[in-house]
C-alpha positions in Angstrom: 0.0 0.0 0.0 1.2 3.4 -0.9 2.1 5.9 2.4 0.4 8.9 2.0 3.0 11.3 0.4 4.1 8.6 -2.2 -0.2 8.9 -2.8 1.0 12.9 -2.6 3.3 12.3 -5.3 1.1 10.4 -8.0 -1.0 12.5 -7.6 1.3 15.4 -8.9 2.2 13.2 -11.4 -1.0 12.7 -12.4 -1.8 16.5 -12.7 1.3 17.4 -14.6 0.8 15.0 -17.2 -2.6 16.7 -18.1 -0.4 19.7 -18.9 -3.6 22.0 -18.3 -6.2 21.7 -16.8 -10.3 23.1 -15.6 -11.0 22.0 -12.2 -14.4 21.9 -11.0 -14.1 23.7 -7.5 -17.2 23.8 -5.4 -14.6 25.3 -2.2 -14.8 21.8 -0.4 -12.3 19.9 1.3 -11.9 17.3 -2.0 -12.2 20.1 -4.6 -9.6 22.5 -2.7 -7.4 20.1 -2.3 -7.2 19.2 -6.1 -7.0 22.9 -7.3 -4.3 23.7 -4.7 -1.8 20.8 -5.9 -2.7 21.4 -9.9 -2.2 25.3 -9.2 1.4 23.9 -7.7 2.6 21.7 -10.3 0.6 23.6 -13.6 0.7 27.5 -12.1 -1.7 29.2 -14.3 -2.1 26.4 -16.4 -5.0 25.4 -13.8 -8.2 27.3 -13.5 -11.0 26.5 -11.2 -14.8 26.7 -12.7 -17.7 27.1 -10.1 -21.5 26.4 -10.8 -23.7 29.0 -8.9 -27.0 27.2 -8.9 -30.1 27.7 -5.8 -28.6 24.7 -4.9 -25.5 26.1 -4.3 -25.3 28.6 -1.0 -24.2 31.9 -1.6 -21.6 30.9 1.8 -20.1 28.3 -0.4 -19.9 30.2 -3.6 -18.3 33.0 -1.5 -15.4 31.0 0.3 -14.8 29.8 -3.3 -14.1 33.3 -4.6 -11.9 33.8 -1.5 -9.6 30.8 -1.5 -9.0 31.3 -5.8 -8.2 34.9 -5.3 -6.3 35.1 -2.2 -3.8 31.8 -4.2 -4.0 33.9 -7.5 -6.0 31.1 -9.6 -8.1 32.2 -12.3 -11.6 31.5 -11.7 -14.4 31.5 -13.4 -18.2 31.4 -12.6 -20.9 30.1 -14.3 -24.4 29.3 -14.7 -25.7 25.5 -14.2 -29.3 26.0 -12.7 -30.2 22.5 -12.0 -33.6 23.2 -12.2 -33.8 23.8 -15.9 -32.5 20.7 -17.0 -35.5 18.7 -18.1 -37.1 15.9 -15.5 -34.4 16.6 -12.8 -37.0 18.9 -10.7 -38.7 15.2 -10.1 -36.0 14.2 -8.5 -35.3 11.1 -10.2 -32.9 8.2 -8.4 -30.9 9.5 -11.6 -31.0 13.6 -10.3 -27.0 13.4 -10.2 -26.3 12.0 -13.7 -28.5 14.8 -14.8 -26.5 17.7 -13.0 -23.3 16.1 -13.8 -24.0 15.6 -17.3 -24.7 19.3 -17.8 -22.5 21.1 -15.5 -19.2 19.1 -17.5 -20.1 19.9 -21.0 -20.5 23.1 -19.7 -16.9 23.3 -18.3 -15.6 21.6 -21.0 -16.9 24.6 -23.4 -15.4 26.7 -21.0 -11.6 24.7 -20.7 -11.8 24.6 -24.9 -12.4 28.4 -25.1 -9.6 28.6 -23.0 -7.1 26.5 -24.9 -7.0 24.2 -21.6 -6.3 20.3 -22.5 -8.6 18.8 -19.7 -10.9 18.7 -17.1 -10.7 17.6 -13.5 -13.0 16.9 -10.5 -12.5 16.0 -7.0 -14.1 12.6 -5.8 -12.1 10.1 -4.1 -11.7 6.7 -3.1 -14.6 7.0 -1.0 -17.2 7.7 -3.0 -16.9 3.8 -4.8 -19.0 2.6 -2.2 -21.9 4.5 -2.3 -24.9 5.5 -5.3 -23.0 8.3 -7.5 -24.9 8.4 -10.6 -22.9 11.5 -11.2 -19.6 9.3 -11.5 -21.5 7.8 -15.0 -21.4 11.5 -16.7 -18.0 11.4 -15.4 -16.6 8.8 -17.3 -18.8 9.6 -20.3 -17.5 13.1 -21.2 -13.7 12.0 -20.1 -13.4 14.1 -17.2 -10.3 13.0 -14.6 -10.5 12.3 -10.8 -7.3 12.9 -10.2 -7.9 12.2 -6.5 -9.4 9.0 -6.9 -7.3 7.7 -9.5 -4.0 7.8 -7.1 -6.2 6.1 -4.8 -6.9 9.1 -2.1 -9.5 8.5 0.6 -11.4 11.4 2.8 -9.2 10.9 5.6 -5.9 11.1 3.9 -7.2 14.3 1.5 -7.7 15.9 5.3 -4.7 15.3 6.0 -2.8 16.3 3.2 -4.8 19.9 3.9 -3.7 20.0 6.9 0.1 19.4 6.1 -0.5 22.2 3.3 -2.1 24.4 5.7 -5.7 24.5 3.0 -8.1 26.0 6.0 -10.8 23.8 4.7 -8.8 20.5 5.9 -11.1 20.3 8.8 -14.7 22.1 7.2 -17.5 20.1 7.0 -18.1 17.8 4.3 -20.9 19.3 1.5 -23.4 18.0 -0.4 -25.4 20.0 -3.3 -29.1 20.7 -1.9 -30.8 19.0 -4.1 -29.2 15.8 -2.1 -31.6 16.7 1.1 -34.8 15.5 -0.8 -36.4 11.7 -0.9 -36.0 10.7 -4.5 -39.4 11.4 -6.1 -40.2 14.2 -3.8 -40.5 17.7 -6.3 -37.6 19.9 -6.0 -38.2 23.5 -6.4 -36.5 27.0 -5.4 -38.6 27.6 -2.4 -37.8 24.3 -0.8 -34.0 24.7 -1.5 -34.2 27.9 0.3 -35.9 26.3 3.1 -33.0 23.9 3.4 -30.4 26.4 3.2 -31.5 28.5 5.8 -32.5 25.8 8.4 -28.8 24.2 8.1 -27.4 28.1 8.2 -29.2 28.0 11.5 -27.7 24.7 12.7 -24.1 26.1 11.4 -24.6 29.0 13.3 -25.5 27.2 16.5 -22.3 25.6 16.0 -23.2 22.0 15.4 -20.4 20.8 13.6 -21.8 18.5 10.8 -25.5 19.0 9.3 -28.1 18.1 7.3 -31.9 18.9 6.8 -33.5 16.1 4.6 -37.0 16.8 3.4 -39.4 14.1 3.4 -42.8 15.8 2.2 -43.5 18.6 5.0 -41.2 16.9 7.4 -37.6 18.3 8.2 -35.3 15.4 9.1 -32.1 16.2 10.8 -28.8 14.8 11.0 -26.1 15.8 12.9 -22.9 13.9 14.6 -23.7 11.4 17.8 -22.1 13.6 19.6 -23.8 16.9 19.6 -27.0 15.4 20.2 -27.1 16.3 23.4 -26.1 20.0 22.8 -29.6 20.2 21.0 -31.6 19.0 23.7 -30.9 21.6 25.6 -34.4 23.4 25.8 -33.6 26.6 24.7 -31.7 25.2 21.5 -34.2 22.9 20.9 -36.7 25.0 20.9 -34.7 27.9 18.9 -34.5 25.1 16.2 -37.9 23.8 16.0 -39.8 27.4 15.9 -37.1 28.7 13.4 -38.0 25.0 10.9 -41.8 25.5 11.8 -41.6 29.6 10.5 -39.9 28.3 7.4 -42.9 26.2 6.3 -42.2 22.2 7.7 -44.7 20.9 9.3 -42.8 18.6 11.5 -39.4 18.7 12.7 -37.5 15.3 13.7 -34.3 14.4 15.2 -32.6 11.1 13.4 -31.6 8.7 15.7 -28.8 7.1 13.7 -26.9 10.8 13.3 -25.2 12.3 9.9 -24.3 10.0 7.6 -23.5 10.7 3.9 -25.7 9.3 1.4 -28.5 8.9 3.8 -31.2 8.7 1.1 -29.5 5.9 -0.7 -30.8 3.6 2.3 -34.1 3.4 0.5 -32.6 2.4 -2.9 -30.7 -0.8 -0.8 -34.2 -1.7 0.6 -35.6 -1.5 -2.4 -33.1 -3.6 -4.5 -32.9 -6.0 -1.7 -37.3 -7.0 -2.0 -38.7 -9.4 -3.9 -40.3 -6.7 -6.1 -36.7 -4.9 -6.3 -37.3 -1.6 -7.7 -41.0 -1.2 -8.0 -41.1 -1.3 -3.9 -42.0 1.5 -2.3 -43.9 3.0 -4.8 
């Protein structure tokens, strides 16, 4: 097995060998950790490309703009609203192949415009085991994964941020979100901006790790084991379930089994594992 700076290594190899290169940068920990080794090796032979989308929150976009202009990458921003592309407001159990599939041909437009030779994104090892749709659009339209490829996992991507002092080596981890909504359930502006601003309120209470899934009118939350107890207390609790009430859910709930990624991907191994396979449920 590799160590981790032989890993650190390939995957400069790997980045130099593109010659140039368009990362997709979303300003998380796998995404800033790619642009910040290809800026390294390919100076401004790397650009980063950012999709600002409702699903998108302005924080993100903002810390984005922040970390490319404070290292001197060019970046660019553009336009992928998710919302437009046909059937993905459904929420189909295909939602990611969709956004994927749109948001690369347009960065590829954008890297050929450019003169830049190819286009990079930032999932690792990790994301192998779980539902990623998304990594099919991937592999259609030739895009690298750089971190993946030289066989990076989540823990070892913090780590290297940390040992290259990125400050996002210990944020939280990010999902787009449309990810917070049952598949099937209707996505649509207003409920993204209900999401957004009931995790911006568990963010500001300073829980650690968060989501707010959306099941109908019902606000499911995650957050880490740990910090359950932190929102018990009564005024916190009580801060949290009056703000989600004024937002428009009817019901506010607490799961049990804490943050996990990928969380509504449980239904599609229930379903797969019944007799009637992928009709169940419905």
């Amino acid at each position: 097995m590799n160590t981790l700076q032989e890993k650190y290594q390939a995957l400069q190899d790997n980045l130099r060998a593109l010659e140039s290169v368009a990362v997709a940068f979303s300003g998380g920990v796998d995404s800033t950790l790619l642009l910040r080794v290809a800026h390294d090796v390919l100076g401004d032979g790397a650009i980063a490309v950012t999709a600002r989308s409702c699903s998108f929150p302005e924080r993100e976009l903002n810390e984005a703009r922040s970390f490319c202009a404070e290292n001197g990458i060019a970046h660019i921003v553009c336009t992928s609203e998710e919302l437009e592309i046909e059937g993905f407001r459904q929420n189909p159990r295909n939602r990611c192949y969709l956004c994927k599939r749109e948001l690369f041909q347009k960065i590829w437009t954008i890297a050929q415009l450019r003169g830049i030779r190819a286009v990079a994104e930032g999932s690792n090892l990790d994301d192998e085991g779980d539902y990623r749709p998304g990594l099919i659009a991937v592999r259609e339209l030739g895009v690298h994964s750089p971190l993946r490829e030289v066989g990076l996992n989540k823990a070892e991507i913090r780590e290297l941020s940390r040992q290259l002092g990125l400050p996002t080596w210990d944020k939280q981890s990010f999902a787009c979100l449309s990810s917070r909504f049952v598949y099937g359930e209707t996505i649509s502006e207003d409920k993204l901006r209900m999401v957004d601003r009931a995790e911006q309120l568990l963010l500001d209470l300073g829980f650690r790790q968060v989501r707010v899934r959306v099941h109908g009118d019902v606000a499911r939350i995650e957050i880490l084991p740990e910090e359950f107890e932190k929102l018990m207390v009564a005024d916190v609790r009580e801060r949290v379930y009056a703000y989600l009430k004024s937002l428009g859910f009817s019901y506010v709930s607490l799961d049990l089994g804490g943050y996990r990624t990928g969380s509504m991907n449980e239904v599609l191994e229930r379903d797969s594992a019944s007799p009637l396979g992928s009709e169940a449920g419905r």
